[in-house]
N, C-alpha and C positions, 0 to 999 in steps of 0.2 A: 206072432206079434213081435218080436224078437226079430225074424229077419228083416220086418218093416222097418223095423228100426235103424238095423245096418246097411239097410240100404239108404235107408234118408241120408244118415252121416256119411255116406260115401259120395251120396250126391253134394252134399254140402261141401265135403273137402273137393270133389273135383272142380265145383264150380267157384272157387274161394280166389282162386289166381286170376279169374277170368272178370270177377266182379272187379277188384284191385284195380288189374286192368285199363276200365273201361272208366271208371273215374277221372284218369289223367289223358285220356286216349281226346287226340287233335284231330282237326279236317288236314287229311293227308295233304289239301294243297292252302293252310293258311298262313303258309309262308312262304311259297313261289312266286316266282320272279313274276315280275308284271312287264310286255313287250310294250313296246312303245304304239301309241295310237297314229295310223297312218294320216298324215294330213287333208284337210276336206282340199277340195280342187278350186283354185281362187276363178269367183269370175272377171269374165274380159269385161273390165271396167276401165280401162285404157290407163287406170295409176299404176303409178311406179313402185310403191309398196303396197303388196296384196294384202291378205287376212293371215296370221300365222310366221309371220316372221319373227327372228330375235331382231333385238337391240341390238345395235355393236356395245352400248355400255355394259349389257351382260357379260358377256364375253362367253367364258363357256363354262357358266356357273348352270348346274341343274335346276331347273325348275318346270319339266314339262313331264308327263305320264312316261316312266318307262327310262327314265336319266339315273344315272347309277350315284348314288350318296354313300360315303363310308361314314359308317359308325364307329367313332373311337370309346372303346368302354374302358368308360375309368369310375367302375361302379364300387362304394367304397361305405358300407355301413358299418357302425358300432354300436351297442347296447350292453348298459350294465346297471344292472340295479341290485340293492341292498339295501336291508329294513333289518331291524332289534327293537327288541322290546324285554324288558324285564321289570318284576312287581315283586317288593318285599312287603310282608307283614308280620307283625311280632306282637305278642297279647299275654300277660300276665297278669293273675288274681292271687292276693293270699288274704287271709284273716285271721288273725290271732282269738282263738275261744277263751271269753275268762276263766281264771286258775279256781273260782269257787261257783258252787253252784251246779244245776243240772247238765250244763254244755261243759263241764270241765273234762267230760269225760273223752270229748275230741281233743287228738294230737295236732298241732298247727299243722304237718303236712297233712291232715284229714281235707281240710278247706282249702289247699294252696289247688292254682290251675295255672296252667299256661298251654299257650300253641303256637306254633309257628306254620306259615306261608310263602313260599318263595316260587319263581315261574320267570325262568328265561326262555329267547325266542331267539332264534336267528335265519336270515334268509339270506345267499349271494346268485345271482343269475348274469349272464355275460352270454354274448353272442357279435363275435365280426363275423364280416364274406367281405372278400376282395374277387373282383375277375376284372381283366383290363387284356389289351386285344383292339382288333380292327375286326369289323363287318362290312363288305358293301352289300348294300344294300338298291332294291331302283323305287322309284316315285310309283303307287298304285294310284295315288288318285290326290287332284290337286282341289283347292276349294275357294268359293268367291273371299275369306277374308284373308288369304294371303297362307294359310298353314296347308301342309301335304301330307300325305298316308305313305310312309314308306314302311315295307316290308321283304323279311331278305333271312336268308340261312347260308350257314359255309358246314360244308360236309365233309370230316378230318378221317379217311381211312387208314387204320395204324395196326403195326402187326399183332397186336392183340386186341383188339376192338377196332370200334368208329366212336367219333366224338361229335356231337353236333350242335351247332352255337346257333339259334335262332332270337330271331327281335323282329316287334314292328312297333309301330304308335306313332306320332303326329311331329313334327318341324317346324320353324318358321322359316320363309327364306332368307328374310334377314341373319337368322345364328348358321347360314352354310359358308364356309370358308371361299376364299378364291381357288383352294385347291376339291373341293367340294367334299371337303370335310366337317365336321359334327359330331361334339361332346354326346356321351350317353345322356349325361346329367341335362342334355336341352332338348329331348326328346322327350312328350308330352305322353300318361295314357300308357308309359312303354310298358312292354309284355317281351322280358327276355330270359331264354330257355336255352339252359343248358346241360344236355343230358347225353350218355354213354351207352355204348352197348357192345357186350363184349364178356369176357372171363374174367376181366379184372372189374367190371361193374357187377356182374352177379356175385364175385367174389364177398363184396363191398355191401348185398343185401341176404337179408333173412331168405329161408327155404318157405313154399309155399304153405305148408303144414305149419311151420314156425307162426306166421305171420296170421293162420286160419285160429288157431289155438291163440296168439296174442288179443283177438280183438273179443273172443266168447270171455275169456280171462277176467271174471270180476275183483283181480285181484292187481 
């Protein structure tokens, strides 16, 4: 009974990294690049503008499947909360026993009472993230009311790790620059990830065991 035992908890610690894992794990291509869709073939309708042309008012603003958009990230939160609370109470009794009589025989501290009550609280919590940067990014997919699906990663190989900057989520084309640029903050839906891998990112987390033992931990 006993090696059943040891062998359960051994399966559980082997497979504790593996669950971890699989909770944060993405489709290897939900961030690759989108090529551009080849043009359908105009027919010989004998016009001078076929189906598929730009503007010249566009210029060489993106706006078609697979046109390359930079994301400028100037993602910038802060939270900070704090609460108090404190409660006094204070309660005294005394009664003086007549000096004749059968009750003379209580001392006034016999019947004196008192209590006291006190109870403070206090809570501070705070959290910023700053990340800022460029991504380009290309158009995956354009839609009849005028917003686009861009989606895009830039892959940073460094001598001690890799760092990987991914985004996607929705545009207008009106918020795209002449230079075909685009706030993080106008980007609808965005989904942006920013993760590491390396010695200095393992550095940076718990061992597998640590983390297997953190979550049984009813404490």
């Amino acid at each position: 009974m006993r090696r059943r035992l040891s062998k359960g908890l051994l399966l559980l610690l082997a497979l504790a990294p593996m669950a971890a894992q699989a909770k944060d794990k993405v489709a290897p291509d939900a961030f690759a690049a989108t090529m551009p869709v080849p043009p359908p073939v105009p027919p010989a309708n004998g016009s001078i503008f076929q189906g598929g042309y730009v503007a010249l008012t566009s210029g060489g603003r993106a706006g078609r499947i697979g046109d390359i958009v930079t994301i400028q990230l100037v993602e910038r939160t802060a939270a900070t909360k704090s609460n108090a609370a404190g409660t006094q109470r204070d309660g005294n009794i005394g009664l003086t026993p007549p000096s004749t009589g059968p009750l003379s025989l209580f001392n006034p501290s016999d019947v004196a009472m008192g209590g006291g009550q006190q109870f403070k609280g206090k809570g501070d919590a705070s959290q910023s993230n700053a990340l800022s940067g460029e991504v380009s990014v290309t158009i995956a997919a354009v839609y009849p009311n005028g917003t686009m699906l861009v989606k895009g990663e830039k892959l940073l190989t460094l001598n001690r790790g890799d760092e990987r900057v991914q985004i996607s989520g929705l545009i207008r084309a009106i918020d795209i620059g002449p230079d075909n640029r685009i706030l993080s903050t106008r980007v609808a839906d965005a989904n942006i990830r920013y993760v590491g891998k390396g010695e200095i990112a393992r550095a940076s987390q718990q061992g597998w065991l640590q983390r297997f033992f953190s979550i049984i931990s009813p404490f």
